[in-house]
PDB file of N, CA, C and O in Angstrom, chain B, residues numbered from 101:
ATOM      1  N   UNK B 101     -19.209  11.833-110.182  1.00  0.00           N
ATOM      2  CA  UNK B 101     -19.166  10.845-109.122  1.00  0.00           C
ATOM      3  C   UNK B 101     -19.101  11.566-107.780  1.00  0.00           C
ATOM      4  O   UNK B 101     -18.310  12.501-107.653  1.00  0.00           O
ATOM      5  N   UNK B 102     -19.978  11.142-106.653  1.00  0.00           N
ATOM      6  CA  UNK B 102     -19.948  11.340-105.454  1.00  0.00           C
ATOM      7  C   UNK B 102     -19.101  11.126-104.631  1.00  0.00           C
ATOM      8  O   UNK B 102     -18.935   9.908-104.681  1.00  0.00           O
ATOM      9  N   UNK B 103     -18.244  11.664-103.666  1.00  0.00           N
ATOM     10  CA  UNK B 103     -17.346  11.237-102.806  1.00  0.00           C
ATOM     11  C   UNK B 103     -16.189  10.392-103.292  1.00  0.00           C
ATOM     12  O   UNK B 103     -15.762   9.472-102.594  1.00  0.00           O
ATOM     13  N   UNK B 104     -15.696  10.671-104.421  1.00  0.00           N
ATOM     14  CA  UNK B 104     -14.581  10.008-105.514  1.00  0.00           C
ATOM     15  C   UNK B 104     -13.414   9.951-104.233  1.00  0.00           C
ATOM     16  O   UNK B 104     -12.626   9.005-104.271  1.00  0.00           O
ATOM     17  N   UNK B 105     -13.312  10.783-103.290  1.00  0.00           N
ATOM     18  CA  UNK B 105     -12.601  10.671-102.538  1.00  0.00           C
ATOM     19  C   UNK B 105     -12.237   9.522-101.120  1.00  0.00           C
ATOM     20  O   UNK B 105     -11.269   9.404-100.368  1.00  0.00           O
ATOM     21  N   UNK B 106     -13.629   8.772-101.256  1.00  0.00           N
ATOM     22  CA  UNK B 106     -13.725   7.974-100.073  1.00  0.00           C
ATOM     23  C   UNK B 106     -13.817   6.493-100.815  1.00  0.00           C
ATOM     24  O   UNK B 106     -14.117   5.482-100.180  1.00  0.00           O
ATOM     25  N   UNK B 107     -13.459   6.482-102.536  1.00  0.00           N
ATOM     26  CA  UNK B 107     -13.517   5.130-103.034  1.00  0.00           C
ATOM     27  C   UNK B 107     -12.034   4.929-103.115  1.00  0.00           C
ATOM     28  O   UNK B 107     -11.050   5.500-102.644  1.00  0.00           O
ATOM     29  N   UNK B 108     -12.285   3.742-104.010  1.00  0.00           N
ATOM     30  CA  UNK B 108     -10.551   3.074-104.083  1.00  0.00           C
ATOM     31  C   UNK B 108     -10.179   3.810-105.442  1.00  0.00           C
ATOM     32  O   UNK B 108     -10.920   4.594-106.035  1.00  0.00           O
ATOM     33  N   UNK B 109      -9.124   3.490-105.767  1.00  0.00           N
ATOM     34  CA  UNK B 109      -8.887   4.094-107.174  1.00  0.00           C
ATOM     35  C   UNK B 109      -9.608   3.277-108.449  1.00  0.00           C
ATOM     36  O   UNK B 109     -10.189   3.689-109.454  1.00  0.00           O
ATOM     37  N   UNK B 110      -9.323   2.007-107.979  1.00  0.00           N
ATOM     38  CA  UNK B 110     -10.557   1.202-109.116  1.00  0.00           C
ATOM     39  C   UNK B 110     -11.538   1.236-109.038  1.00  0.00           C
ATOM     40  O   UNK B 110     -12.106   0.597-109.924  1.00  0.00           O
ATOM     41  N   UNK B 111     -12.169   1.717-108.341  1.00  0.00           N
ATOM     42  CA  UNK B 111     -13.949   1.734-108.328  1.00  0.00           C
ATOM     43  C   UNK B 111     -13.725   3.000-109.439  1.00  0.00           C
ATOM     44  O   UNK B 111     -14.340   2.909-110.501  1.00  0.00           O
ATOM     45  N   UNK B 112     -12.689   4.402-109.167  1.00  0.00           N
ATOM     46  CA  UNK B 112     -12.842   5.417-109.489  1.00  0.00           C
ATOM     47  C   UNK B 112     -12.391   5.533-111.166  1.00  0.00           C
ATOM     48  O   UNK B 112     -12.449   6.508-111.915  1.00  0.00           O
ATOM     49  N   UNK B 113     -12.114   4.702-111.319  1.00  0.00           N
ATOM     50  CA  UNK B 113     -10.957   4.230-113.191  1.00  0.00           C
ATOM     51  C   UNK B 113     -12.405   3.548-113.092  1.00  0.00           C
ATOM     52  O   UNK B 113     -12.977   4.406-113.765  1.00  0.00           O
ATOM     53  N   UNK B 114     -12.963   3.057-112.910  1.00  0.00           N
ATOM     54  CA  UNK B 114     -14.215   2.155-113.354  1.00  0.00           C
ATOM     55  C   UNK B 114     -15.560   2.881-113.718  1.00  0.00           C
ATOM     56  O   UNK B 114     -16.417   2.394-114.455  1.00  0.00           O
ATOM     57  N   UNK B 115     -15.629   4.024-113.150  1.00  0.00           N
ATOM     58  CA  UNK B 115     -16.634   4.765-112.923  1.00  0.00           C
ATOM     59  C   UNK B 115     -16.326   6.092-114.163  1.00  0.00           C
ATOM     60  O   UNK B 115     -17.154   6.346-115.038  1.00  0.00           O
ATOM     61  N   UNK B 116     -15.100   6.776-114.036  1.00  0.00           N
ATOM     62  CA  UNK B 116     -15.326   7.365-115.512  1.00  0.00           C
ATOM     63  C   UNK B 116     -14.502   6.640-116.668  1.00  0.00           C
ATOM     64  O   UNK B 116     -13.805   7.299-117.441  1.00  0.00           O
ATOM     65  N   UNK B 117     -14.614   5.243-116.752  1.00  0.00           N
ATOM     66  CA  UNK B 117     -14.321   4.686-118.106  1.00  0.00           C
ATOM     67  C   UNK B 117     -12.718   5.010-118.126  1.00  0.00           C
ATOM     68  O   UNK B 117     -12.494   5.215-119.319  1.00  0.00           O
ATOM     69  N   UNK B 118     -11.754   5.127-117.566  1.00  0.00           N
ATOM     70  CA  UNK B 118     -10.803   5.689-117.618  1.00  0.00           C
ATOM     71  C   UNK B 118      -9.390   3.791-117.480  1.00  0.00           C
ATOM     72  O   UNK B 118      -9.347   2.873-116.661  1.00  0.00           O
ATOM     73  N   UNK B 119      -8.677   4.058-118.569  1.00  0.00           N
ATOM     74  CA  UNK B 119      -7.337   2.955-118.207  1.00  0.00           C
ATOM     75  C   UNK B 119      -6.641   3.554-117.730  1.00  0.00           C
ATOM     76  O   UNK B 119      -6.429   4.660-118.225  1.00  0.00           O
ATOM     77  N   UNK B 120      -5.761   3.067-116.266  1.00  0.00           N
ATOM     78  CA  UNK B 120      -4.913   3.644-115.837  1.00  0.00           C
ATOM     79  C   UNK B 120      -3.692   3.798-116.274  1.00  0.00           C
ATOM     80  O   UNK B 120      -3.010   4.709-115.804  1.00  0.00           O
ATOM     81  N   UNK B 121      -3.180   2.948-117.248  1.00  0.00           N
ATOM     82  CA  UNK B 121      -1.952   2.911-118.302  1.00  0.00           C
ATOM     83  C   UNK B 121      -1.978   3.808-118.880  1.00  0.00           C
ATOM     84  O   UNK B 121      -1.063   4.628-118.802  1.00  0.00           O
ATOM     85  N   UNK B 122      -3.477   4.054-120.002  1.00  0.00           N
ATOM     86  CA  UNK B 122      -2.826   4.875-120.698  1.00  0.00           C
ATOM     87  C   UNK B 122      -3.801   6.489-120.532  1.00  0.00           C
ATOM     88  O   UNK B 122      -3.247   7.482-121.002  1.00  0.00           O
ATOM     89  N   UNK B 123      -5.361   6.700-119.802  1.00  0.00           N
ATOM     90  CA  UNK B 123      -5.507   7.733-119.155  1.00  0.00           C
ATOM     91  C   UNK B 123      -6.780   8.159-120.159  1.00  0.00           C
ATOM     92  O   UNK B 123      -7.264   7.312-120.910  1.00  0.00           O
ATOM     93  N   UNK B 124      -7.181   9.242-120.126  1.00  0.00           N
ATOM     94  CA  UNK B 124      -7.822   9.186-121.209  1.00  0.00           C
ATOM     95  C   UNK B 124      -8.227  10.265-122.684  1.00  0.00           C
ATOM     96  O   UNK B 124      -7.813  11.403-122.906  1.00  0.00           O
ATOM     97  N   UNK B 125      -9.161   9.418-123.512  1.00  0.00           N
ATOM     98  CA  UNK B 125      -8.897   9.505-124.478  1.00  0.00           C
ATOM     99  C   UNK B 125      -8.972  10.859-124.973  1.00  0.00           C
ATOM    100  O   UNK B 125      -9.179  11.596-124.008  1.00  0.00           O
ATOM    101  N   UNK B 126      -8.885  11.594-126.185  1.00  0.00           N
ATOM    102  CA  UNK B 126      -8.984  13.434-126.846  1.00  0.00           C
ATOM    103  C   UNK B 126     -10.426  13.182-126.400  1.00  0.00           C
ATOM    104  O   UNK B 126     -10.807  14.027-125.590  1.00  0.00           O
ATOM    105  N   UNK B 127     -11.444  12.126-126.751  1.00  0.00           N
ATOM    106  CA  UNK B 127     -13.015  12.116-126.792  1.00  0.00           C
ATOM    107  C   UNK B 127     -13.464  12.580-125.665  1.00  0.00           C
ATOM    108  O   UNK B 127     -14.391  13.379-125.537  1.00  0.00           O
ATOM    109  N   UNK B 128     -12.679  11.988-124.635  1.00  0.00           N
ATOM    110  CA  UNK B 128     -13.327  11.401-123.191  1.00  0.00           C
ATOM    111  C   UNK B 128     -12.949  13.276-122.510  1.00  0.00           C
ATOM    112  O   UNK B 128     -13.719  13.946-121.823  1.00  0.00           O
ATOM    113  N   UNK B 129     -11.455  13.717-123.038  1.00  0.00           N
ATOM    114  CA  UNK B 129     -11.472  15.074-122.456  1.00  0.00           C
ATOM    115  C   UNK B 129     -12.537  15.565-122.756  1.00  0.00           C
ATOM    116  O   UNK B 129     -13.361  15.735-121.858  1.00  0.00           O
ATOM    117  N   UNK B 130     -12.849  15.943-124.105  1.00  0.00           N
ATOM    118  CA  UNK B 130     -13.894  16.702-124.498  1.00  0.00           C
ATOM    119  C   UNK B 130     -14.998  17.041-124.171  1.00  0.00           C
ATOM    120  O   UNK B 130     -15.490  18.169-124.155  1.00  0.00           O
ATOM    121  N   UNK B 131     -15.840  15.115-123.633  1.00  0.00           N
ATOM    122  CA  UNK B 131     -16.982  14.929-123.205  1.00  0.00           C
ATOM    123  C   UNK B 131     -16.637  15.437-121.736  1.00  0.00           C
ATOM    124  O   UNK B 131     -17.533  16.206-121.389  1.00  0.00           O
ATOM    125  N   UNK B 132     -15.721  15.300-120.796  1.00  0.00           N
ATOM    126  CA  UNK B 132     -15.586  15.348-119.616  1.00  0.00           C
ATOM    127  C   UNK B 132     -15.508  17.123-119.288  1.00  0.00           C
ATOM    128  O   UNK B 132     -15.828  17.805-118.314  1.00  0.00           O
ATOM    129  N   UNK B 133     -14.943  17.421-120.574  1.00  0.00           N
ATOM    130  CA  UNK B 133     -15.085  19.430-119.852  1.00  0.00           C
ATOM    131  C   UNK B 133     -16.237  19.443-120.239  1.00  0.00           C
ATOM    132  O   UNK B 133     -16.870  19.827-119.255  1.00  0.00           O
ATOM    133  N   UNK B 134     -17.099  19.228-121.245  1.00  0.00           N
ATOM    134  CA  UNK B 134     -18.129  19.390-121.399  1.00  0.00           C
ATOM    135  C   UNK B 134     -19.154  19.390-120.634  1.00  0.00           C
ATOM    136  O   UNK B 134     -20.050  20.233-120.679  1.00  0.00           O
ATOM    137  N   UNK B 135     -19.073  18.059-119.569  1.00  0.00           N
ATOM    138  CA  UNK B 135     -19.800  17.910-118.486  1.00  0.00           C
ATOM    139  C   UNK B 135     -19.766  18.513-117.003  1.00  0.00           C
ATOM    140  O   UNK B 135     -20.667  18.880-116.249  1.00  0.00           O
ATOM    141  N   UNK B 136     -18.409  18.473-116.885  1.00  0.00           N
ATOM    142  CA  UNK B 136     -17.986  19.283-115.829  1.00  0.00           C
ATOM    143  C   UNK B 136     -16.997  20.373-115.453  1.00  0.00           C
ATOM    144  O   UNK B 136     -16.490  20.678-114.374  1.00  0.00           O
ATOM    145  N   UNK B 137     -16.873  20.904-116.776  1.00  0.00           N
ATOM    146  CA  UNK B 137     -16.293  22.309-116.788  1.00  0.00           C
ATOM    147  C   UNK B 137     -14.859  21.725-116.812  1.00  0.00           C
ATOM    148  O   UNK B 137     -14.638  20.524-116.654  1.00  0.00           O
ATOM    149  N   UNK B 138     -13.583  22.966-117.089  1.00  0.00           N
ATOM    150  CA  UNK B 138     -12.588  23.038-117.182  1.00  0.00           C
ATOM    151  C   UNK B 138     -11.879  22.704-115.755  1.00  0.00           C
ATOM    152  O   UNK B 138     -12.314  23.156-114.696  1.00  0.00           O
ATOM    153  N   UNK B 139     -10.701  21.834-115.850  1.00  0.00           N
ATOM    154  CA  UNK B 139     -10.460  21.557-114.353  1.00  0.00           C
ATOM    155  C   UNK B 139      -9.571  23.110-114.332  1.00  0.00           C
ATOM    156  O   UNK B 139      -8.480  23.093-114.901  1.00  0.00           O
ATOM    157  N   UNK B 140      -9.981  24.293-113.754  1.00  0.00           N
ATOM    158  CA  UNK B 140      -9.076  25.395-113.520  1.00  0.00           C
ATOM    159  C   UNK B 140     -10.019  26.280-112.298  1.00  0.00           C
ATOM    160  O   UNK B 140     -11.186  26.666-112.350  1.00  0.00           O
ATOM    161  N   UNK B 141      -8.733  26.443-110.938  1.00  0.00           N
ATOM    162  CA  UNK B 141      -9.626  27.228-110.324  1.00  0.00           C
ATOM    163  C   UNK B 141      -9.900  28.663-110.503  1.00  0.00           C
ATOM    164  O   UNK B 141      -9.169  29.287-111.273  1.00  0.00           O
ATOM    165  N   UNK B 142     -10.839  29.256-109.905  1.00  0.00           N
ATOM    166  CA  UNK B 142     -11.525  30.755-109.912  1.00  0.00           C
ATOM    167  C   UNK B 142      -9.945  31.142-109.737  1.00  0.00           C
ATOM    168  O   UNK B 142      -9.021  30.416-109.371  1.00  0.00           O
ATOM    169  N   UNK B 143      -9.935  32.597-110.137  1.00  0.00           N
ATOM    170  CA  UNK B 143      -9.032  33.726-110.187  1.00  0.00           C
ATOM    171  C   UNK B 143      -9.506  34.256-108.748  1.00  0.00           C
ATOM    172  O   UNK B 143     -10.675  34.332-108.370  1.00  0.00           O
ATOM    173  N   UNK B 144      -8.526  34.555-108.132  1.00  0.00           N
ATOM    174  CA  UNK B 144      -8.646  35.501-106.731  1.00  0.00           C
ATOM    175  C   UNK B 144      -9.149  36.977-107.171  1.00  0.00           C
ATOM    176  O   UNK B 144      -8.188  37.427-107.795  1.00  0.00           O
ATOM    177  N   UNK B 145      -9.841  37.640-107.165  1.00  0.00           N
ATOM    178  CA  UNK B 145      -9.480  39.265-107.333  1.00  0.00           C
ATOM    179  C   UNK B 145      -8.254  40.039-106.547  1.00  0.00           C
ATOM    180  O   UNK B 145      -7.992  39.682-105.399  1.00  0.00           O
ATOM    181  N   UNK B 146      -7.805  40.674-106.921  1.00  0.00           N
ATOM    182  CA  UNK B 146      -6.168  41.263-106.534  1.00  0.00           C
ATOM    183  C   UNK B 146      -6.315  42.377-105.741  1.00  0.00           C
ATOM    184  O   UNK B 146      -7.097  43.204-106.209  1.00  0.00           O
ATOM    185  N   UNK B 147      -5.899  42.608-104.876  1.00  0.00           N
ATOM    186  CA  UNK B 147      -6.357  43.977-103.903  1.00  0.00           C
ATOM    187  C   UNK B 147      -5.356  44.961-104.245  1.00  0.00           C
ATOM    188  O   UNK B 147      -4.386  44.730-104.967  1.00  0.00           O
ATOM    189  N   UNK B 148      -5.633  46.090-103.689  1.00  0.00           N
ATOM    190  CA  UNK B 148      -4.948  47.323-104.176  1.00  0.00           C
ATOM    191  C   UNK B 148      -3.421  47.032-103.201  1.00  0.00           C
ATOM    192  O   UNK B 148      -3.398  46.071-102.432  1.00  0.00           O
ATOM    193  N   UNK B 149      -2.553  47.692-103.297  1.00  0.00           N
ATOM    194  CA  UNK B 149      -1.245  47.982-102.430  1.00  0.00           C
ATOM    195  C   UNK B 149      -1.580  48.026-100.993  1.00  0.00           C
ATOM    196  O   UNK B 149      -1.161  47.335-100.065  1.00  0.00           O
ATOM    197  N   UNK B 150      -2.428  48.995-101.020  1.00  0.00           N
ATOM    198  CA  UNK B 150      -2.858  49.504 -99.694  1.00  0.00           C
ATOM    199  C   UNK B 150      -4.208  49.014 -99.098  1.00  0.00           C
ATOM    200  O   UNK B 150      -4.645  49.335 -97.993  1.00  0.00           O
ATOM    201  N   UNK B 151      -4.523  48.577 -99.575  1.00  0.00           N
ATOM    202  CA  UNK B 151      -6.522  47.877 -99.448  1.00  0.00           C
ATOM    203  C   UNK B 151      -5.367  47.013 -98.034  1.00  0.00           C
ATOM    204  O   UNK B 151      -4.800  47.897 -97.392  1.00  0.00           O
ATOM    205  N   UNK B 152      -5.173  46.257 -97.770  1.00  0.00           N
ATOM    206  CA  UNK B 152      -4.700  45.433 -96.757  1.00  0.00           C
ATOM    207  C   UNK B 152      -4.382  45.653 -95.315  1.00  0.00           C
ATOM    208  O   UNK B 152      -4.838  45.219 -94.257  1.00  0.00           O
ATOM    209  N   UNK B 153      -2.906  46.947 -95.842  1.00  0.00           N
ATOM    210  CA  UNK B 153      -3.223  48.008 -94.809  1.00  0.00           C
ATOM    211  C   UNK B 153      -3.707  49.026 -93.891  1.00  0.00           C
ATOM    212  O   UNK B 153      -3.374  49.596 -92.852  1.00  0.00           O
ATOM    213  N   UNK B 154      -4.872  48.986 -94.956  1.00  0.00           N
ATOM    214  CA  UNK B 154      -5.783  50.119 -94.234  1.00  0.00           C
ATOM    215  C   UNK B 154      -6.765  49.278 -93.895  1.00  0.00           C
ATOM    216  O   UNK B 154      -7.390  49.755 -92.948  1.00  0.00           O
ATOM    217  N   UNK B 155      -7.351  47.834 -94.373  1.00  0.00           N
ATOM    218  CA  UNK B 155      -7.813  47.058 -93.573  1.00  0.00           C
ATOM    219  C   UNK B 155      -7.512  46.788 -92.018  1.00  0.00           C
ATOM    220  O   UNK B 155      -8.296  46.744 -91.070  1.00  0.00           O
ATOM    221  N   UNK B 156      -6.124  46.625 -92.066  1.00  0.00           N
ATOM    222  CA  UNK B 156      -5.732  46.271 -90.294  1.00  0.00           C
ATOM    223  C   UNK B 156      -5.650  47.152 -89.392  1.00  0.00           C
ATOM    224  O   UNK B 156      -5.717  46.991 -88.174  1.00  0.00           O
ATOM    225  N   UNK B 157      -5.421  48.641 -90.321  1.00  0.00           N
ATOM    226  CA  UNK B 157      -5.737  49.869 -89.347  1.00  0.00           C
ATOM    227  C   UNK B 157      -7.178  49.765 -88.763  1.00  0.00           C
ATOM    228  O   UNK B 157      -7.395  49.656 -87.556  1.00  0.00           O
ATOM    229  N   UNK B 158      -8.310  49.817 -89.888  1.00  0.00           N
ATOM    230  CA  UNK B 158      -9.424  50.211 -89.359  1.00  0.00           C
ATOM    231  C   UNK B 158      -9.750  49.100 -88.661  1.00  0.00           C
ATOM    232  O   UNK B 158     -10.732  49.149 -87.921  1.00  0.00           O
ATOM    233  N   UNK B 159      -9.062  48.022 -88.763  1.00  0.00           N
ATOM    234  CA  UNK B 159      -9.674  46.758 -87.261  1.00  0.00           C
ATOM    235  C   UNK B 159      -9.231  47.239 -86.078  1.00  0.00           C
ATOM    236  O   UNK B 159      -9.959  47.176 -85.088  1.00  0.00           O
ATOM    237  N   UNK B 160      -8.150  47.709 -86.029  1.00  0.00           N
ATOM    238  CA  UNK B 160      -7.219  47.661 -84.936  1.00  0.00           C
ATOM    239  C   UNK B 160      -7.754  49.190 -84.116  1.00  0.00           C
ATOM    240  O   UNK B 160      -7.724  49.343 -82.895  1.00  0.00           O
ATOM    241  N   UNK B 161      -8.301  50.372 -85.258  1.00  0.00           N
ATOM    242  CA  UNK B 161      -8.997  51.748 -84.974  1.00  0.00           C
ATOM    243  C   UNK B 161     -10.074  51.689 -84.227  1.00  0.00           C
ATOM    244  O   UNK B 161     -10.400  52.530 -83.388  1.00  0.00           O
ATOM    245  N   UNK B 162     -10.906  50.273 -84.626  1.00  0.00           N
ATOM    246  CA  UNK B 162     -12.638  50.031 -83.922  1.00  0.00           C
ATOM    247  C   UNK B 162     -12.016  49.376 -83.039  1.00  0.00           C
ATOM    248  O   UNK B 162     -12.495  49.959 -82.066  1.00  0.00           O
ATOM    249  N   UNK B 163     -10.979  48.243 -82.376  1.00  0.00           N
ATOM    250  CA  UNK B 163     -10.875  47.559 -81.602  1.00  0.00           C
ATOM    251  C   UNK B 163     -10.675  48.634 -80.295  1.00  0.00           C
ATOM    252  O   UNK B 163     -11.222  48.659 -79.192  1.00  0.00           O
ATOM    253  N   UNK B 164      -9.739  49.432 -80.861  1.00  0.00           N
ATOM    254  CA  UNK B 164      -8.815  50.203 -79.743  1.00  0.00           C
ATOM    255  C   UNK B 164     -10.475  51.786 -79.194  1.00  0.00           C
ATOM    256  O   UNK B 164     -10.576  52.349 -78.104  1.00  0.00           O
ATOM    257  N   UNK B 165     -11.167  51.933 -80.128  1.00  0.00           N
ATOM    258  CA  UNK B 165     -12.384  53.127 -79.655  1.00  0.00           C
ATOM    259  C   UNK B 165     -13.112  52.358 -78.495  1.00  0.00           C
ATOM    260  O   UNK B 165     -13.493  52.936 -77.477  1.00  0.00           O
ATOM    261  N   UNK B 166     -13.330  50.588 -78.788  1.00  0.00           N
ATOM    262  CA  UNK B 166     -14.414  50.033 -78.564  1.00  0.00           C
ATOM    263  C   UNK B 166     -13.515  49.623 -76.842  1.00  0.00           C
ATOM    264  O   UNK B 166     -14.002  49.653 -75.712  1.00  0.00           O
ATOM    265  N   UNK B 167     -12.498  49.370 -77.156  1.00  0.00           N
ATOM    266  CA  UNK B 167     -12.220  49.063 -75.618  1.00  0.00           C
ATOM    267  C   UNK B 167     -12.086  50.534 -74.989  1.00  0.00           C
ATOM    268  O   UNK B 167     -12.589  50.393 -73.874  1.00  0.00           O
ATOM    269  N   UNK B 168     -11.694  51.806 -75.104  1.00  0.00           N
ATOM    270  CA  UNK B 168     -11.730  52.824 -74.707  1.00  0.00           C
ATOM    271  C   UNK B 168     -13.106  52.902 -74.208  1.00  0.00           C
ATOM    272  O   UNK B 168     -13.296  53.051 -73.001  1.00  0.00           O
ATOM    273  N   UNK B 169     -13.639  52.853 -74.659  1.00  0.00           N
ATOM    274  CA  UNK B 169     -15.514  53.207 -74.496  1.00  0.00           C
ATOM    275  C   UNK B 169     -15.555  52.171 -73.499  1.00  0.00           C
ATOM    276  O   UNK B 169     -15.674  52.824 -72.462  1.00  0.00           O
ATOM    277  N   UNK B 170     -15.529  50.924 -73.169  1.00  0.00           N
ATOM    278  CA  UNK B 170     -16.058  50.268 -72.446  1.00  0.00           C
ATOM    279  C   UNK B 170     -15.059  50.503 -71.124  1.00  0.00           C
ATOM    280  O   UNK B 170     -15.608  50.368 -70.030  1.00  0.00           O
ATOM    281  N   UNK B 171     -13.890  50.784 -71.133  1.00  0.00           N
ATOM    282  CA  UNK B 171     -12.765  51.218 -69.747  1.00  0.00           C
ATOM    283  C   UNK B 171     -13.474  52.182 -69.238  1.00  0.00           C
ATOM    284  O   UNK B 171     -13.919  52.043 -68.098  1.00  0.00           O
ATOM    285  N   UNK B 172     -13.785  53.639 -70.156  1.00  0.00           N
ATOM    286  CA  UNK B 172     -14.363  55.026 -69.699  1.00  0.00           C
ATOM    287  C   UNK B 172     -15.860  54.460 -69.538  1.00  0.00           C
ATOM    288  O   UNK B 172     -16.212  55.408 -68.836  1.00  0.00           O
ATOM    289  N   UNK B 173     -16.801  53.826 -69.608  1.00  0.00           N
ATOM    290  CA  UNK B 173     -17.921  53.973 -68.967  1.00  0.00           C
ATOM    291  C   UNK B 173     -17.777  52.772 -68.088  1.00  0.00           C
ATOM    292  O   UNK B 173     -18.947  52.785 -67.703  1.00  0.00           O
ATOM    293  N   UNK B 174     -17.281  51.787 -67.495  1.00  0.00           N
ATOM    294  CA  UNK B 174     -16.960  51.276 -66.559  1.00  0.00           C
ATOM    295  C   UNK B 174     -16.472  52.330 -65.299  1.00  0.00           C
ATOM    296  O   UNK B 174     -16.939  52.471 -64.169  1.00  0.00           O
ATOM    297  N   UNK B 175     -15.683  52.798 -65.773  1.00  0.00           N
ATOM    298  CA  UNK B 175     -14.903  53.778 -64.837  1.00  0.00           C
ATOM    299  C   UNK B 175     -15.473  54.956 -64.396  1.00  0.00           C
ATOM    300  O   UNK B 175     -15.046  55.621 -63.452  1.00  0.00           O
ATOM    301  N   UNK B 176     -16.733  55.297 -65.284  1.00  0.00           N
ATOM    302  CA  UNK B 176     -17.552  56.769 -65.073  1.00  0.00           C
ATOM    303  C   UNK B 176     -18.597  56.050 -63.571  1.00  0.00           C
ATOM    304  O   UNK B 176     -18.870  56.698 -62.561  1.00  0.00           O
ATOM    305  N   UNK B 177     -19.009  54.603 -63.838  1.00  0.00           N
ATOM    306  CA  UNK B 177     -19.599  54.373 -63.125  1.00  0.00           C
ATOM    307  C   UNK B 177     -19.022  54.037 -61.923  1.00  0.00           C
ATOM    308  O   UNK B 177     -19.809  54.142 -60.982  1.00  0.00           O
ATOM    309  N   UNK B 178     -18.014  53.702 -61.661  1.00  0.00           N
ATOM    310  CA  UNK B 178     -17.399  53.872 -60.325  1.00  0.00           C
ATOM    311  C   UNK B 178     -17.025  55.027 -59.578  1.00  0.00           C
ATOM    312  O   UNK B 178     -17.178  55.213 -58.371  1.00  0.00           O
ATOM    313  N   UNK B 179     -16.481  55.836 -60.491  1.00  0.00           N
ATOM    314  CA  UNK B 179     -15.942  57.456 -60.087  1.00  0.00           C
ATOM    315  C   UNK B 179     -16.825  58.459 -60.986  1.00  0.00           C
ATOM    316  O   UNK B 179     -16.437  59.106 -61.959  1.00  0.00           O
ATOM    317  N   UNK B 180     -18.118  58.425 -60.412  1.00  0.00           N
ATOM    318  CA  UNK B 180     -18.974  59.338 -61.298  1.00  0.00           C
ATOM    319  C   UNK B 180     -18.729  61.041 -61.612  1.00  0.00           C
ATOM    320  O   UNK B 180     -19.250  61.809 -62.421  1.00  0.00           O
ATOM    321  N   UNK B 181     -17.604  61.225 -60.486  1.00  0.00           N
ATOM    322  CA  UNK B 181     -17.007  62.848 -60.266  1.00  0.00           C
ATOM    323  C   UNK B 181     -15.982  63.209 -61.358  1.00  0.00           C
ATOM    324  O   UNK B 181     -15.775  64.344 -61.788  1.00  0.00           O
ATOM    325  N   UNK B 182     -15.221  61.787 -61.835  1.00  0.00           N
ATOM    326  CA  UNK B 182     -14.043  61.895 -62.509  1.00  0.00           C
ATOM    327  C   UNK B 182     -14.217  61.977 -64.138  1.00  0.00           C
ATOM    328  O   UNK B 182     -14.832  61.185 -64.852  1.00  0.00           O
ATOM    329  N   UNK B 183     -13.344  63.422 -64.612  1.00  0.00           N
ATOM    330  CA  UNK B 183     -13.907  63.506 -65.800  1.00  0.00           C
ATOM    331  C   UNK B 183     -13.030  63.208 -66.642  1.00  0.00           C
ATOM    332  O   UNK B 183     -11.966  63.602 -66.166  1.00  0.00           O
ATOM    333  N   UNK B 184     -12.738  62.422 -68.285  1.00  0.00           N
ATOM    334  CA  UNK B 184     -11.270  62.090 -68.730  1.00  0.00           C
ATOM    335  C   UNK B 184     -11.594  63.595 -69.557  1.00  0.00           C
ATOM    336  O   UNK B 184     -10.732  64.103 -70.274  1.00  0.00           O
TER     337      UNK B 184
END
C-alpha cells in the first residue's frame, strides 16, 4: 500500500485484510514476509575505534591548510615583499 501513512487506520486494516482485535493470521505473516520482506532494519557497518577520530582530524587538517592558503595568498598579494 501507498502512503499507508496519510490514510486512516481503517482504510489501512481494510487494505491488508487485517482485524484489529485480533491482528493477523500465521498465513497472512507468511504471505506478508513473503511479499515484502522481513520487517527488520539494515545492520549499520561498525567502524573501527579510531576510524572516527581520524576522520575529524583529517577534516579539521584540510580545513585549517585550506584557510592558511587562502590568508597567505591574500596577504602575498597585498605585501608582495613579505615572506612567511
Amino acid at each position: 500500500m501507498e502512503d499507508a501513512y496519510a490514510k486512516s487506520v481503517a482504510e489501512v486494516l481494510q487494505a491488508f485484510g487485517v482485524d484489529r482485535t485480533k491482528g493477523l493470521s500465521d498465513s497472512q505473516v507468511e504471505q506478508h514476509t513473503r511479499l515484502y520482506g522481513k520487517n527488520v532494519l539494515p545492520q549499520e557497518e561498525s567502524k573501527l575505534s579510531l576510524q572516527v577520530p581520524l576522520q575529524h582530524i583529517t577534516y579539521y587538517l584540510c580545513a585549517s591548510f585550506s584557510i592558511v592558503f587562502i590568508i597567505r595568498s591574500s596577504w602575498y598579494r597585498v605585501f608582495p615583499y613579505f615572506v612567511f
